[in-house]
C-alpha positions as CSV (number, residue, x, y, z in Angstrom):
1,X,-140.7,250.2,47.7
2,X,-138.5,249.9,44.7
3,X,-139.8,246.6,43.6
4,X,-143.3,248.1,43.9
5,X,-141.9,251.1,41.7
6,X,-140.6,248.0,39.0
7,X,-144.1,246.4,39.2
8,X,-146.0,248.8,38.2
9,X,-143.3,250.1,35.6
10,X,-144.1,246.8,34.1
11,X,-147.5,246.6,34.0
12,X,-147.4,249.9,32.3
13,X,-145.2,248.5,29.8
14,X,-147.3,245.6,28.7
15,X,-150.5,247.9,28.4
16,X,-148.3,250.1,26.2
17,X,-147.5,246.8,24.4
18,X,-151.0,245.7,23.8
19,X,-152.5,249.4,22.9
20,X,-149.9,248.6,20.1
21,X,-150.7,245.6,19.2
22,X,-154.8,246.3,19.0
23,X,-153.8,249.8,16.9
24,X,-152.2,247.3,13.8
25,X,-155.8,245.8,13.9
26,X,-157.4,249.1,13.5
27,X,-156.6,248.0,9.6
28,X,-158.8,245.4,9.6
29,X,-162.1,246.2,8.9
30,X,-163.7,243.5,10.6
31,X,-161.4,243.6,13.6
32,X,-161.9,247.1,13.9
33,X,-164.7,247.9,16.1
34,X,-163.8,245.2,18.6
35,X,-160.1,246.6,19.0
36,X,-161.2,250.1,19.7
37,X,-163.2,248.9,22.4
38,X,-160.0,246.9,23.6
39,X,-157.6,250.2,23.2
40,X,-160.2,252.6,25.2
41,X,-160.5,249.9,28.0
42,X,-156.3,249.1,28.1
43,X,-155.9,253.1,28.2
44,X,-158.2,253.1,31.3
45,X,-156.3,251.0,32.8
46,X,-152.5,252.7,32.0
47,X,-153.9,255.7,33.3
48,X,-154.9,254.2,36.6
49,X,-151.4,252.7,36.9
50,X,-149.7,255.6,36.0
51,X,-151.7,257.6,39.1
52,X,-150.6,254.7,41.2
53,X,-146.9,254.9,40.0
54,X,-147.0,258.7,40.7
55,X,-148.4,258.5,43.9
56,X,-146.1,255.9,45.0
57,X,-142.8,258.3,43.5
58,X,-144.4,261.1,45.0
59,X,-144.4,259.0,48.9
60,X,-140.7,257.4,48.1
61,X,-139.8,261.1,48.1
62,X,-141.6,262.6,50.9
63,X,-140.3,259.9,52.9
64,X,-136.3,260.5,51.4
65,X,-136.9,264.3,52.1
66,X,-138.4,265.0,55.1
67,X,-137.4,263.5,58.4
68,X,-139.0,261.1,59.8
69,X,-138.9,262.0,63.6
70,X,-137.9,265.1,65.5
71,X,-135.2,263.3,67.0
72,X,-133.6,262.2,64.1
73,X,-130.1,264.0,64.5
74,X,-130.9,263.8,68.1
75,X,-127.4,262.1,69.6
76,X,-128.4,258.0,70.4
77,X,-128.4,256.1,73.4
78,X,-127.9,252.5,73.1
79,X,-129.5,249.9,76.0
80,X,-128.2,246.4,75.4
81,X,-129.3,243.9,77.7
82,X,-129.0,239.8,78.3
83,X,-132.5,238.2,77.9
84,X,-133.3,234.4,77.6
85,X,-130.5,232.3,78.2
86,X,-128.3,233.0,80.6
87,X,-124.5,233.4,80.2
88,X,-124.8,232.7,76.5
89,X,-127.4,235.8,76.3
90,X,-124.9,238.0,78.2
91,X,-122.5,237.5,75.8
92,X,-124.6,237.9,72.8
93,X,-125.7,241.4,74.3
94,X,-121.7,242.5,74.1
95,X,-121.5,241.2,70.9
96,X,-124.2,243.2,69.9
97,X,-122.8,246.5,71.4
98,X,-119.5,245.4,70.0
99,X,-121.5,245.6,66.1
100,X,-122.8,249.0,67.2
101,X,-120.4,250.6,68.0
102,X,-117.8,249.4,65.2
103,X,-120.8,250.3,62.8
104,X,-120.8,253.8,64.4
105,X,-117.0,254.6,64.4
106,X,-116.9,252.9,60.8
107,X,-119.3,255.8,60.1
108,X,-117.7,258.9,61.9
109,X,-119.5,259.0,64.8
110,X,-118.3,259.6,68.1
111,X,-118.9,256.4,70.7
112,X,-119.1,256.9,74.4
113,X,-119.2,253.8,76.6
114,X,-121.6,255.1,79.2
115,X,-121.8,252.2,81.2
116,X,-122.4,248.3,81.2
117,X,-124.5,247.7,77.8
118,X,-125.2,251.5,77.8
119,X,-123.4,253.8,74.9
120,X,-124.2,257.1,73.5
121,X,-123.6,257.7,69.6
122,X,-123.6,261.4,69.0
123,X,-122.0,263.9,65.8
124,X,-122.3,263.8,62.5
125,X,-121.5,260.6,60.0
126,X,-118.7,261.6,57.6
127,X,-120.3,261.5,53.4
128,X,-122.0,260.0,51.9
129,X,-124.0,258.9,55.2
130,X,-126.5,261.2,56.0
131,X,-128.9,260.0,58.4
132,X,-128.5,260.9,62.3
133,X,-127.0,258.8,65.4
134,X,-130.6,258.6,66.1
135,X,-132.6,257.8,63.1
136,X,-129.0,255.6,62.0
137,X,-130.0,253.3,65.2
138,X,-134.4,253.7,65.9
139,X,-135.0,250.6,64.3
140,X,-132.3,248.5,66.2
141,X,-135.1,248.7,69.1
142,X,-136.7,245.3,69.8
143,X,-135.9,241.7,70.5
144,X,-133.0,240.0,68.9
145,X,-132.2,236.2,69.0
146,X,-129.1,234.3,68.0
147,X,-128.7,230.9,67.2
148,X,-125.1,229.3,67.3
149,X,-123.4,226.6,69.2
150,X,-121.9,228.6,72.6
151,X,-118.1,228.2,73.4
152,X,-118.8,226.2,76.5
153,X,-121.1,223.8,74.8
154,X,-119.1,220.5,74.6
155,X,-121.9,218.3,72.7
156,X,-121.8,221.0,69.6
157,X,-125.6,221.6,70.3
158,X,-127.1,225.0,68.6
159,X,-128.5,227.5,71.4
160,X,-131.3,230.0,71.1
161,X,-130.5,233.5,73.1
162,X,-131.9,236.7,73.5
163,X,-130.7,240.2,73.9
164,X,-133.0,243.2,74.2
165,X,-132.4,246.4,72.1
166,X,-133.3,250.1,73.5
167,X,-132.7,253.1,71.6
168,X,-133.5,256.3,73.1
169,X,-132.5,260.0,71.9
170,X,-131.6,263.0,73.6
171,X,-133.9,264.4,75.6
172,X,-134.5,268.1,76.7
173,X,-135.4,268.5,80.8
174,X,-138.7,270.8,79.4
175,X,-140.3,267.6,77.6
176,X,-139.8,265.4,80.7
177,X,-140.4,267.4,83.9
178,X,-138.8,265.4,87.0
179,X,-139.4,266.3,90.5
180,X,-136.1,266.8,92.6
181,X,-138.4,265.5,95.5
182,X,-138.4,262.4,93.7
183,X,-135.4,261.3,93.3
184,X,-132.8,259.7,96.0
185,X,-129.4,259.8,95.5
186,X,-127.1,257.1,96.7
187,X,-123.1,257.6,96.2
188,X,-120.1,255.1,96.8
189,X,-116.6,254.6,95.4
190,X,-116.8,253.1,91.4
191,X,-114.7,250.1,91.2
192,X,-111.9,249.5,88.6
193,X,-109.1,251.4,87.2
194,X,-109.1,255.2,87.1
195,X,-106.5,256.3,89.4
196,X,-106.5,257.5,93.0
197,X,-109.4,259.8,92.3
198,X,-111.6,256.2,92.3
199,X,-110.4,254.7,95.4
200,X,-110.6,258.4,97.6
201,X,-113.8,260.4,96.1
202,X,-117.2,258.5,95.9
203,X,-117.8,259.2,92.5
204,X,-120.3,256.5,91.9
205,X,-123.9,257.3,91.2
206,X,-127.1,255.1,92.1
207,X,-129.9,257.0,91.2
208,X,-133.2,255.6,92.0
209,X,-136.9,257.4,90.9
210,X,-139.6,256.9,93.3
211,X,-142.2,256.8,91.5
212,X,-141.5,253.7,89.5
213,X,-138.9,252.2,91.9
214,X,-137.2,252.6,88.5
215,X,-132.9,252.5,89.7
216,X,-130.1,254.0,87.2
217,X,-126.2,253.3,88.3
218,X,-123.5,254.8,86.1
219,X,-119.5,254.7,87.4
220,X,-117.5,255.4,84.5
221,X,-116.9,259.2,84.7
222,X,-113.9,259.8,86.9
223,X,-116.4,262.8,88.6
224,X,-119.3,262.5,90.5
225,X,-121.5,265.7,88.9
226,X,-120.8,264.0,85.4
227,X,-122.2,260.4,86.6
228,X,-124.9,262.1,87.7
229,X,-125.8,264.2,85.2
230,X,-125.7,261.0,82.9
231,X,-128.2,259.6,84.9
232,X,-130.2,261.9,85.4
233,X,-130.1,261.8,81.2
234,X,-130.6,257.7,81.0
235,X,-133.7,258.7,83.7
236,X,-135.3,261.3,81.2
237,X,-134.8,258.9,78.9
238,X,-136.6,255.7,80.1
239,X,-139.5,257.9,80.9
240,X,-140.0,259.4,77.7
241,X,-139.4,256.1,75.7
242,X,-142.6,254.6,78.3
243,X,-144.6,257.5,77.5
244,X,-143.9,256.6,73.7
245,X,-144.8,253.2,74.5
246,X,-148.2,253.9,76.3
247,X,-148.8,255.7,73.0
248,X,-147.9,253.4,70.6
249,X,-150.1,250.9,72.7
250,X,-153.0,253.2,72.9
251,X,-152.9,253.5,69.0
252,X,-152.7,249.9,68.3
253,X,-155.5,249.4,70.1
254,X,-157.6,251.2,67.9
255,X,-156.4,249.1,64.7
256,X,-158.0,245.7,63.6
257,X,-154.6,244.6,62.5
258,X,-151.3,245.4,64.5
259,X,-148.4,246.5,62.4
260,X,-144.1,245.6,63.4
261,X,-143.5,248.8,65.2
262,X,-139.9,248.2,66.5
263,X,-140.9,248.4,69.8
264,X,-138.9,246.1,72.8
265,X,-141.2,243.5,73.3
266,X,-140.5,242.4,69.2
267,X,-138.7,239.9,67.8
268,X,-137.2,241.9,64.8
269,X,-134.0,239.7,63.9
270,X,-132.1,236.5,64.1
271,X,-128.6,235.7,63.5
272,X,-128.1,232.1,62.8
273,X,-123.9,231.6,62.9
274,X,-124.1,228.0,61.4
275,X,-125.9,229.4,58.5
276,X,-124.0,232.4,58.4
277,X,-127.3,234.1,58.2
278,X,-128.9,237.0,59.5
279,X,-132.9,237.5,58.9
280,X,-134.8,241.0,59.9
281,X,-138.2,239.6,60.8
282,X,-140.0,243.2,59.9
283,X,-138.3,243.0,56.0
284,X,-138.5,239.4,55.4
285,X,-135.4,239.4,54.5
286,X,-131.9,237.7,55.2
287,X,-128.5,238.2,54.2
288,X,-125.9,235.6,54.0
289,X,-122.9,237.2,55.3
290,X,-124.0,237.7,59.1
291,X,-119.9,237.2,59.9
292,X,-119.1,240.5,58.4
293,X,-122.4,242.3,60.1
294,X,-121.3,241.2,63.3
295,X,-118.3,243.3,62.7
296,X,-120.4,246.1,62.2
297,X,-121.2,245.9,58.8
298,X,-124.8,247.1,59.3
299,X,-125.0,249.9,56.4
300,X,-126.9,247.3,54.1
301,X,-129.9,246.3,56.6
302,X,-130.4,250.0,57.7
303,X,-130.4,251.4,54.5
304,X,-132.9,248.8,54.0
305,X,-134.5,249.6,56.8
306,X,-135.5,253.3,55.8
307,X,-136.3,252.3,52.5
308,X,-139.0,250.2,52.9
309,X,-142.3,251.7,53.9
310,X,-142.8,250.0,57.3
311,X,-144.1,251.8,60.1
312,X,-140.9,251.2,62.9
C-alpha cells in the first residue's frame, strides 16, 4: 500500500508543478485565457487525487489500528504436513516447522511441540513486535512448494515438493458444540522416552469423531487427561477451520473474480534453494536470502504480509 501512497504523492506533485507553471503565463496577455482554463482543470484533478490519497491513509490506518480478526491474540496452532513427493516432502514439512518455531522463540513466544507436525504458539512477543501468535502465523495457511536438489539424489537433479500449512487458533467449547456421544476414545501406551510412566500407564490418546470419520492421535503429554484434552482442542479446531472454509467457499461463489485467500488448497510460496530465493505467490514478491528465512527469519515477509491490502 505504501507504493500506492508514493504514487499518488507524485501525481500530486506534478499537478502542483504544472498549476505553477500555467500561473507565470497568467502574464501573458494572449496566453492568458487558455491557461486559466488549464489551472481550473489541473486543480480538478489535485483535488480528486488528494480525496484518493486521503482515503487510502485513512484505510492504511484502520487496517494498522483495529484488528483484523477476533482471534488475533488467540494462542496458534500450527498443522504441518508432507504433500507431493514423498520422503523429500516429509522432510520439507520439518523444515518448515523447524522455521516456525525458531521464528516464534526468536520473537518471545512460547513453543509447544504438540505432536508430529503439530505445535502451539501461545504468549506475548517481546517489543517491538506486536501482533499475536495468531495473526503473527494466519497467513502461513496454504500450499507451500520447495524446489532444491534432495540429499539422496545422486544425479544433482532439482525436486519439486509440497508441504501443506494449517493455522488454527484457540477455540472456546461454546463456538463449537461436540457431542460426547460422538466421540470414541481409544487409549494405548505412547512410545518413546518418557520414563516408566510411558511403558506402565496407557497414556496415548486416539481420538476419532464419528461424524466425519475425522481421527486425532496425540502421545506427547506424559498423562492421559492432558493428551486428551489436546485433542479434544486439535478436534474443535479442525471443525471450526471447515466451517470457515464452507464460508469462505460460499462467498467466493458469489464473486465474478476469486481473490488469494490463504486458504489450504493455495499455492502461496516457493522456496527455490539453488536460487537462494523465496517467492510469496499472493505478494508477487521474492526475497533473495531464503537461507536465512529458513532459519526463521520470517519478520520481513509477515510484516509484508499485513501491510499489503490483500484479503488472506
Amino acid at each position: 500500500m505504501d507504493h500506492q501512497l508514493d504514487y499518488l504523492q507524485k501525481q500530486i506533485d506534478q499537478l502542483d508543478q504544472q498549476i505553477a507553471d500555467n500561473n507565470k503565463l497568467l502574464q501573458d496577455p494572449t496566453l492568458k485565457d487558455l491557461a486559466s482554463t488549464e489551472i481550473t482543470s489541473l486543480t480538478e484533478q489535485k483535488q480528486s487525487l488528494l480525496q484518493a490519497l486521503t482515503e487510502l491513509k485513512n484505510s492504511l490506518n484502520q487496517k494498522q489500528n483495529s484488528p483484523t480478526s477476533d482471534y488475533d491474540n488467540s494462542p496458534a496452532t500450527i498443522e504441518i504436513k508432507g504433500a507431493a513427493g514423498g520422503d523429500e516432502a516429509k522432510i520439507f514439512a520439518q523444515d518448515l516447522q523447524e522455521m516456525y518455531t525458531r521464528f516464534a522463540n526468536s520473537l518471545g513466544f512460547k513453543v509447544e511441540s504438540i505432536d508430529d507436525g503439530i505445535i502451539k504458539i501461545s504468549g506475548k512477543a517481546n517489543p517491538p513486535w506486536k501482533l499475536g501468535p495468531y495473526a503473527t502465523f494466519k497467513h502461513e495457511a496454504g500450499v507451500h512448494r520447495v524446489q532444491r536438489v534432495p540429499k539422496t539424489e545422486s544425479q544433482g537433479r532439482i525436486h519439486t515438493s509440497t508441504a501443506t500449512v494449517a493455522v488454527l487458533p484457540q477455540i472456546k467449547p461454546s463456538e463449537v458444540v461436540i457431542k460426547e456421544s460422538d466421540l470414541e476414545w481409544q487409549f494405548s501406551r505412547a512410545g518413546g522416552p518418557g520414563g516408566q510412566n510411558v511403558n506402565k500407564v496407557s497414556t496415548a490418546v486416539r481420538l476419532t469423531y464419528k461424524p466425519t470419520g475425522e481421527v486425532i492421535s496425540v502421545r506427547e503429554e506424559r498423562y492421559q487427561q492432558r493428551n486428551r484434552d489436546i485433542a479434544l482442542e486439535l478436534l474443535r479446531q479442525r471443525l471450526w477451520q471447515r466451517e470457515q472454509d464452507e464460508k469462505q467457499k460460499q462467498l467466493e461463489t458469489t464473486r465474478s473474480q476469486a481473490v488469494g485467500s490463504g486458504q489450504r488448497a493455495e499455492k502461496i510460496r516457493t522456496y527455490n534453494f539453488p536460487q537462494n530465493r523465496v517467492t510469496d505467490h499472493r505478494l508477487n514478491q521474492s526475497w533473495h536470502d531464503l537461507d536465512l528465512v529458513i532459519q526463521g527469519k520470517l519478520d520481513k515477509i509477515i510484516t509484508t504480509l499485513h501491510q499489503q491490502p490483500l484479503e488472506l
